[in-house]
C-alpha beads as a LAMMPS data file, in Angstrom:
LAMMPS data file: protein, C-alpha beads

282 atoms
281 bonds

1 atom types
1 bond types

-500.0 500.0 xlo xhi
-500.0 500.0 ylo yhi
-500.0 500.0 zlo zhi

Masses

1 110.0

Atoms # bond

1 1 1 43.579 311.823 35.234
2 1 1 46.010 310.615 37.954
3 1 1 49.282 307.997 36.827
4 1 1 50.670 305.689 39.590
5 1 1 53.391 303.165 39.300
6 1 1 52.702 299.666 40.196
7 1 1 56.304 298.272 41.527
8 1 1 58.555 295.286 40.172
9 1 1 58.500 292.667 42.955
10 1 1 61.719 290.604 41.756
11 1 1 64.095 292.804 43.766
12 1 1 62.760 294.369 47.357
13 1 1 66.204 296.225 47.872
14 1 1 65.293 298.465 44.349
15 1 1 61.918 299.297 45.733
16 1 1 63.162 302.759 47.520
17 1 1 64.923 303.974 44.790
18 1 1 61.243 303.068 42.300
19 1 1 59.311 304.907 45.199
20 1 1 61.426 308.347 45.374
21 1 1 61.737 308.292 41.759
22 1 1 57.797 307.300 41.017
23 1 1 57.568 310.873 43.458
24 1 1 59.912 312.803 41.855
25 1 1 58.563 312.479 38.518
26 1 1 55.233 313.643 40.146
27 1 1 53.182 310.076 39.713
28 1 1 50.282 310.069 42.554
29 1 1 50.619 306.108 43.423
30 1 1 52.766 303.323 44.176
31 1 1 51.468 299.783 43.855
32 1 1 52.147 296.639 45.090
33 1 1 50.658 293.116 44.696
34 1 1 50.051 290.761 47.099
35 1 1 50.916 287.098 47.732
36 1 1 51.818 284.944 49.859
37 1 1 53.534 281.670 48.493
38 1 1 55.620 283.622 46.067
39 1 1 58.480 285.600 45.964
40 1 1 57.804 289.204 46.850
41 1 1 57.883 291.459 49.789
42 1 1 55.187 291.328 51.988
43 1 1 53.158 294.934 50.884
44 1 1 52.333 296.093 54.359
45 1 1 55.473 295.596 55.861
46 1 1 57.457 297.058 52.070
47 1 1 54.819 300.032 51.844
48 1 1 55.562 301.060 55.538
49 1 1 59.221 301.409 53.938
50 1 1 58.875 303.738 51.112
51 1 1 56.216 305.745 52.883
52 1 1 59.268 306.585 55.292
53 1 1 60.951 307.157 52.054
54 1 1 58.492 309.347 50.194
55 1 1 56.373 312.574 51.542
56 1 1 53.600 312.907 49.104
57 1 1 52.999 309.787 46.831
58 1 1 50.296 307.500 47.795
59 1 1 50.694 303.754 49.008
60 1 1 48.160 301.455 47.823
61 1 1 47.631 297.572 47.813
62 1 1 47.224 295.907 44.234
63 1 1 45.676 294.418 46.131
64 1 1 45.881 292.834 49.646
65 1 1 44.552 288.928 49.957
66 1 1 42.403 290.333 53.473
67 1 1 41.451 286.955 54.257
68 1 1 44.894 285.512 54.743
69 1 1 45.485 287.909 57.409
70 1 1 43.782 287.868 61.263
71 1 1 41.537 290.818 60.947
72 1 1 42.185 292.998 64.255
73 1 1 46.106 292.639 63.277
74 1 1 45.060 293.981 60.038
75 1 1 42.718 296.697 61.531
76 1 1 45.745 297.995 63.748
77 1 1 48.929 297.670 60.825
78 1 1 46.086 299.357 58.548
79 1 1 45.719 302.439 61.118
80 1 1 48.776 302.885 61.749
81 1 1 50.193 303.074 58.120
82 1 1 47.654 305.562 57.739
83 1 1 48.565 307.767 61.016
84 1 1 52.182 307.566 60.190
85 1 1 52.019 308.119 56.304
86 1 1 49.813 311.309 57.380
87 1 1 46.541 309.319 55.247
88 1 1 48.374 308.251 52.073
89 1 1 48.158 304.676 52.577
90 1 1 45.326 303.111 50.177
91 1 1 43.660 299.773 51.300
92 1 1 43.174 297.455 48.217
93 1 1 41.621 294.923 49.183
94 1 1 40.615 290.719 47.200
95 1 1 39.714 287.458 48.283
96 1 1 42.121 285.699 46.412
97 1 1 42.019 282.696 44.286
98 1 1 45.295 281.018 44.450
99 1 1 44.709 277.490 46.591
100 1 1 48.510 277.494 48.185
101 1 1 48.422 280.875 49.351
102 1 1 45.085 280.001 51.418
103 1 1 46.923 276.486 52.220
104 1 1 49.957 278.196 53.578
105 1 1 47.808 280.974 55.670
106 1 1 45.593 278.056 57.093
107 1 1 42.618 279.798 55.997
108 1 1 39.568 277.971 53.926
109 1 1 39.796 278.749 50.142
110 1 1 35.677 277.920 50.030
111 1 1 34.455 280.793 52.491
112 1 1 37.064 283.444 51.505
113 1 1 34.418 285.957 50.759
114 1 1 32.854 285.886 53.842
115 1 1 35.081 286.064 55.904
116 1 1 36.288 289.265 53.884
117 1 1 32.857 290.889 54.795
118 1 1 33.136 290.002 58.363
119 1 1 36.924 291.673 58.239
120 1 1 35.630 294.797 56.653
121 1 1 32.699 295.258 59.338
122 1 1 35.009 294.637 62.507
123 1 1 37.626 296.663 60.866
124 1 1 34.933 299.511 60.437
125 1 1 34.288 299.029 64.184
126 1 1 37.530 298.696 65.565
127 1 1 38.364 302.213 63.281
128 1 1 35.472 304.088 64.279
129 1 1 37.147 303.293 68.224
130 1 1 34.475 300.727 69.234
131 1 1 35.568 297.921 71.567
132 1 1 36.996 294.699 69.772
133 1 1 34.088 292.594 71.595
134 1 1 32.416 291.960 75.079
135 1 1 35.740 290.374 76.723
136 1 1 38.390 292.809 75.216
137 1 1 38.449 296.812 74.484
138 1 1 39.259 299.108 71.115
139 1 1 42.018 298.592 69.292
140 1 1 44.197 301.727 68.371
141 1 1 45.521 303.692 67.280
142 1 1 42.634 305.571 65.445
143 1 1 43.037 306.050 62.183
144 1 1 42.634 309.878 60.444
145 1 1 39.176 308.923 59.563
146 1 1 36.520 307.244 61.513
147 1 1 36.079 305.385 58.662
148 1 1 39.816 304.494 58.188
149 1 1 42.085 304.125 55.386
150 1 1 40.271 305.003 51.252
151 1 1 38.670 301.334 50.983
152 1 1 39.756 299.805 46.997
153 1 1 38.177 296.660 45.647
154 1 1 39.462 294.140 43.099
155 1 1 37.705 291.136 41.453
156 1 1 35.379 290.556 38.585
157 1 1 32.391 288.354 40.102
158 1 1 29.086 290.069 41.111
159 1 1 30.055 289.758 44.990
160 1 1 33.407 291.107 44.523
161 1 1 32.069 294.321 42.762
162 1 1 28.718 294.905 45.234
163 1 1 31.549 295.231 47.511
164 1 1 32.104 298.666 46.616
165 1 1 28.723 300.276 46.950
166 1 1 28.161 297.814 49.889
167 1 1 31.361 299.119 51.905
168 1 1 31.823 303.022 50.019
169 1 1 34.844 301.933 48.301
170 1 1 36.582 302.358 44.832
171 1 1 37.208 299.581 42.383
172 1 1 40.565 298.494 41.141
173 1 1 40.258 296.893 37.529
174 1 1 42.699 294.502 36.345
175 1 1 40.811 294.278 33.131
176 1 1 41.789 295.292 29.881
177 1 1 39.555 298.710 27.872
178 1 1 38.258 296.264 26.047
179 1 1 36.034 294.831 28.489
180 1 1 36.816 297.149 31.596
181 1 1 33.719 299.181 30.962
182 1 1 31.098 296.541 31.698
183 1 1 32.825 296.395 34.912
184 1 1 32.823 299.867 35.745
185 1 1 28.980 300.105 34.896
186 1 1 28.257 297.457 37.245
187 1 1 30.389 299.225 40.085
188 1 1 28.670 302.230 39.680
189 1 1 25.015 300.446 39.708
190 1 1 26.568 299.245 42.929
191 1 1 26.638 302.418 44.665
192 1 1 24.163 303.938 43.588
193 1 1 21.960 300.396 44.731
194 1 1 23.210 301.372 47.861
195 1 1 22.668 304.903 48.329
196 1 1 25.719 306.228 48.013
197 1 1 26.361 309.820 47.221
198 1 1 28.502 311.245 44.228
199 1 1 30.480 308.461 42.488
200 1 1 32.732 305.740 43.325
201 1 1 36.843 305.909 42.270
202 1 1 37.763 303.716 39.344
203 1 1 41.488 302.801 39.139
204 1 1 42.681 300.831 36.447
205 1 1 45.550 298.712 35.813
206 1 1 47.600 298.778 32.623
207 1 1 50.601 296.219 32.635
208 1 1 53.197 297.695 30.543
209 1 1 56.951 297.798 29.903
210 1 1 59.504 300.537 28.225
211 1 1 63.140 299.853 26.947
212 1 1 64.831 297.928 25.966
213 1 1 64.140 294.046 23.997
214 1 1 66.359 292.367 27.513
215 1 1 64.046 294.927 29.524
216 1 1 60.520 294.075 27.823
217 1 1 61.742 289.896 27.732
218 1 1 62.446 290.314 31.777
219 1 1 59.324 291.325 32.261
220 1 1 57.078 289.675 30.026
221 1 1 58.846 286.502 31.818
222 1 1 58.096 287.726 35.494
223 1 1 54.641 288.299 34.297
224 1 1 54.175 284.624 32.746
225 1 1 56.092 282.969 35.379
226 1 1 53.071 285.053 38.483
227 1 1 50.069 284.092 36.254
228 1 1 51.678 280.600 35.342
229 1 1 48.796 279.510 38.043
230 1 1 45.836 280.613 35.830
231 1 1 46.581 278.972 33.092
232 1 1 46.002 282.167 30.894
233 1 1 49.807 283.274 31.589
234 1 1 50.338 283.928 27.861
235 1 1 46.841 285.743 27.126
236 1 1 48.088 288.137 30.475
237 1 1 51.715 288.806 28.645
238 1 1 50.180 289.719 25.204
239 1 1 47.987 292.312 26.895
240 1 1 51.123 293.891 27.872
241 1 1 51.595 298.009 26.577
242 1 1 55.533 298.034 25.200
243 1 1 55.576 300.915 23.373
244 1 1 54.657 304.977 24.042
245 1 1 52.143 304.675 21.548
246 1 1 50.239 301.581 23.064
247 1 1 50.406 302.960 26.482
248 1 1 48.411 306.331 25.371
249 1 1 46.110 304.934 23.415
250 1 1 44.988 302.318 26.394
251 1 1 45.357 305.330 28.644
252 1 1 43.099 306.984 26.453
253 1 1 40.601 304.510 26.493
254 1 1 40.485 304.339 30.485
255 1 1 39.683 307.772 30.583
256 1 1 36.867 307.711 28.224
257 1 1 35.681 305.110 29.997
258 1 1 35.748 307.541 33.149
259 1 1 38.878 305.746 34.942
260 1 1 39.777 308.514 37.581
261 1 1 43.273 306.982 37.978
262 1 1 45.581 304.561 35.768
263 1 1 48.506 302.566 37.418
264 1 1 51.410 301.412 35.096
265 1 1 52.491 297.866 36.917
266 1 1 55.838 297.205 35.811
267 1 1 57.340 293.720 35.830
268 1 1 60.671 294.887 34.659
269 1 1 63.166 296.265 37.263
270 1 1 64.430 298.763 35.941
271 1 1 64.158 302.064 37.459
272 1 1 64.618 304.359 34.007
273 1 1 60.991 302.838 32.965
274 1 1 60.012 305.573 35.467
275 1 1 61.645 308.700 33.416
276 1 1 60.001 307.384 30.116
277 1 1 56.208 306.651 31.594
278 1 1 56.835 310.379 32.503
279 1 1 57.116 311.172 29.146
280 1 1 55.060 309.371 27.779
281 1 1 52.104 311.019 29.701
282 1 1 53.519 314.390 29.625

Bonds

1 1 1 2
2 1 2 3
3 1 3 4
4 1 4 5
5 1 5 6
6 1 6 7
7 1 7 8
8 1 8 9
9 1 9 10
10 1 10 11
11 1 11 12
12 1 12 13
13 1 13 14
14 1 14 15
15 1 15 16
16 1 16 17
17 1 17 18
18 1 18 19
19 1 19 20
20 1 20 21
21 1 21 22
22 1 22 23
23 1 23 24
24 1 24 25
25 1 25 26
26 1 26 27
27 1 27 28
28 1 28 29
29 1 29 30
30 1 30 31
31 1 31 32
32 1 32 33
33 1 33 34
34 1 34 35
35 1 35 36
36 1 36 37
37 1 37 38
38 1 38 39
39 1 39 40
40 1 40 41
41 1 41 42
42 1 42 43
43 1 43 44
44 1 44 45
45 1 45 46
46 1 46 47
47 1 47 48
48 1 48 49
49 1 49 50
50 1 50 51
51 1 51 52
52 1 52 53
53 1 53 54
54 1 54 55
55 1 55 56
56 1 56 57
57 1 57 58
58 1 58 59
59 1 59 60
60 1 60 61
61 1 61 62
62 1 62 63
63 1 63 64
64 1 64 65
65 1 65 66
66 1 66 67
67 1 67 68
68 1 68 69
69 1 69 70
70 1 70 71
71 1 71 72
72 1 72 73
73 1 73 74
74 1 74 75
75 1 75 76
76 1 76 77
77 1 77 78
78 1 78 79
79 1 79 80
80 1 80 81
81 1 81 82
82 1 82 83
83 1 83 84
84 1 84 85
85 1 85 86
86 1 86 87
87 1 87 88
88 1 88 89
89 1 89 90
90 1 90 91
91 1 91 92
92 1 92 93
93 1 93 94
94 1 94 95
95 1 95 96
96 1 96 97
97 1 97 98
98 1 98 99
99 1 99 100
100 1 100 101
101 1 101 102
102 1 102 103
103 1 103 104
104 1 104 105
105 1 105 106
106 1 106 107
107 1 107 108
108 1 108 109
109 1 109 110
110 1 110 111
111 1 111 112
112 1 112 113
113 1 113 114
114 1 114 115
115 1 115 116
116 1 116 117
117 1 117 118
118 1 118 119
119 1 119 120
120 1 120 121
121 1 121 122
122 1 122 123
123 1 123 124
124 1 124 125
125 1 125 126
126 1 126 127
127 1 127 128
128 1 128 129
129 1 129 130
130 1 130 131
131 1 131 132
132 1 132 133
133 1 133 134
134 1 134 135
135 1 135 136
136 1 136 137
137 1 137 138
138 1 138 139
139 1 139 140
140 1 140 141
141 1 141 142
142 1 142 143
143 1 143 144
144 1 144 145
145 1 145 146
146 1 146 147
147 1 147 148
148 1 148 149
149 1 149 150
150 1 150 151
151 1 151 152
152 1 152 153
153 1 153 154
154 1 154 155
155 1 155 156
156 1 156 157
157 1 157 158
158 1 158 159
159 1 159 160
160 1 160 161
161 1 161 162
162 1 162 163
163 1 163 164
164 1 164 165
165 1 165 166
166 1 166 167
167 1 167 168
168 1 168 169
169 1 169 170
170 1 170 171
171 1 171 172
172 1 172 173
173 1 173 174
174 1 174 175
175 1 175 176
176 1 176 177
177 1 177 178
178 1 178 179
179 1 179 180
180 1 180 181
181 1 181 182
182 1 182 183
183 1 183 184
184 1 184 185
185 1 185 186
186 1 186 187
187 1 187 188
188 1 188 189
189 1 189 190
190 1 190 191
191 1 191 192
192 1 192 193
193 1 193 194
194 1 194 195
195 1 195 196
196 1 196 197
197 1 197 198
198 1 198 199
199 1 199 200
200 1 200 201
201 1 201 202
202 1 202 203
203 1 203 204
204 1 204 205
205 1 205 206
206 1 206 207
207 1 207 208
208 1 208 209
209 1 209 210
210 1 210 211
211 1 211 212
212 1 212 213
213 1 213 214
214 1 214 215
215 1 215 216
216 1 216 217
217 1 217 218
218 1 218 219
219 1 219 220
220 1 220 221
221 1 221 222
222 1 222 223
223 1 223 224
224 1 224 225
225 1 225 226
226 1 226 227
227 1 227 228
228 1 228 229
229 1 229 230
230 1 230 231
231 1 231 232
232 1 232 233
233 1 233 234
234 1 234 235
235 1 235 236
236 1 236 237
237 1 237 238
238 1 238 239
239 1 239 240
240 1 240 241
241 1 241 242
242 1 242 243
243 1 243 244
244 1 244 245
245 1 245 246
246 1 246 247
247 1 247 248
248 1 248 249
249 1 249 250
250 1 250 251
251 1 251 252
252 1 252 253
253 1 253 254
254 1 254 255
255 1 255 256
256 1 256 257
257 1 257 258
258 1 258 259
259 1 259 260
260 1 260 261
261 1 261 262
262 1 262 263
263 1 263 264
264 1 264 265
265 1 265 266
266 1 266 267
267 1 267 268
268 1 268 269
269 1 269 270
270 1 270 271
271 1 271 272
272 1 272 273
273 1 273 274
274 1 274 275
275 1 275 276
276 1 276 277
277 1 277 278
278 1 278 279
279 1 279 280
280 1 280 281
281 1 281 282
């Protein structure tokens, strides 16, 4: 089992010190979230930072709203993360279901999905070096795989998980144990529906915090305050781990489950939360 660290987005100027820390400590990922009509860095452009920071830890999208974004931009900021992090950048990728953030990007909340699986196949082409169309060439630089960047799915309706047998991608589950595993079986009937050899990467998600009572209150209100939207803000807070003991035994349960790889987002800022995760998984 691998442990990543999903980062506190109240605070972009602590997000170096969270990255060489996460590293030190010897935790394989750092995660960050994506929105646009919020408050938080922008992940492409903050990732790019701490993988100038780091040398080993991964960088991974939790995950990146792809159809807010032009795609051959994408393609191009997407290869070159991964050339210049020598292939530790992680592409998570969603459709996203927040209205304002598709308002704001100018993009059509009804037809998200497609237009994700139009991005993925020209980014596919535009990796593998093909030309961008008839009236324009390839767009570099090439990425370390033909295939480009490790592909990582979120979402929870049929279309969203096909997606990873579809495109030979893992699955990012913001789910609780509870009811994670149904959608890990139906990932896995995914790629094996379409061919795929060997087995797909499960990640999982586990919102947690570790502290002190001003720590755990910070975060529980950064949590409620991003899912205020959903209207399910204070079902998402309850869910939250807060003490060593919950965080193993949801740990535990991933991994039965066959999670391959469990990221601790943290809402709180800060930084000590890293040193007791570490022990707590030690």
């Amino acid at each position: 089992m691998q442990y990543g660290l999903g980062l506190p987005i109240s605070d972009p100027g602590l997000l170096v010190d969270w990255a060489r820390r996460a590293e030190a400590a010897g935790f394989s990922t750092l995660g960050l979230l994506d929105r646009l009509v919020y408050d938080n860095p922008e992940p492409m452009v903050a990732l790019s930072v701490l993988a100038g920071a780091t040398s080993r830890i991964k960088l991974q999208t939790e995950v990146l709203i792809g159809p807010l974004r032009e795609t051959a931009l994408l393609a191009k900021q997407a290869a070159t993360l991964d050339r210049m992090s020598g292939g530790r950048f992680v592409l998570g990728l969603g459709v996203g279901g927040r209205a304002d953030d598709h308002i704001a990007a100018g993009t059509d909340l009804r037809t998200r999905g497609r237009r994700m699986d139009d991005q993925l196949d020209t980014m596919r082409r535009l990796w593998s070096g093909a030309a961008h169309s008839g009236d324009c060439g390839p767009i570099g630089p090439a990425p370390l795989r033909s295939e480009g960047p490790e592909l990582l799915f979120g979402g929870f309706r049929p279309a969203a998980l096909d997606r990873v047998g579809r495109w030979g991608g893992g699955f990012l589950a913001a789910a609780a144990p509870s009811w994670a595993g149904d959608l890990f079986d139906t990932v896995r009937r995914s790629w094996k529906d379409h061919g795929r050899a060997g087995a797909p990467r499960i990640v999982a998600q586990l919102n947690v915090a570790l502290g002190s009572p001003a720590l755990v209150e910070e975060a529980r209100a950064a949590m409620g305050a991003y899912y205020e939207f959903s209207g399910r803000a204070d079902y998402m807070v309850a869910g939250m781990r807060t003490t060593p003991g919950e965080i193993r035994t949801a740990s535990a349960q991933f991994e039965e489950l066959g999670a391959d790889e469990i990221i601790f987002y943290c809402y709180g800022s800060d930084p000590s939360q890293i040193d007791r995760l570490a022990e707590v998984i030690a």
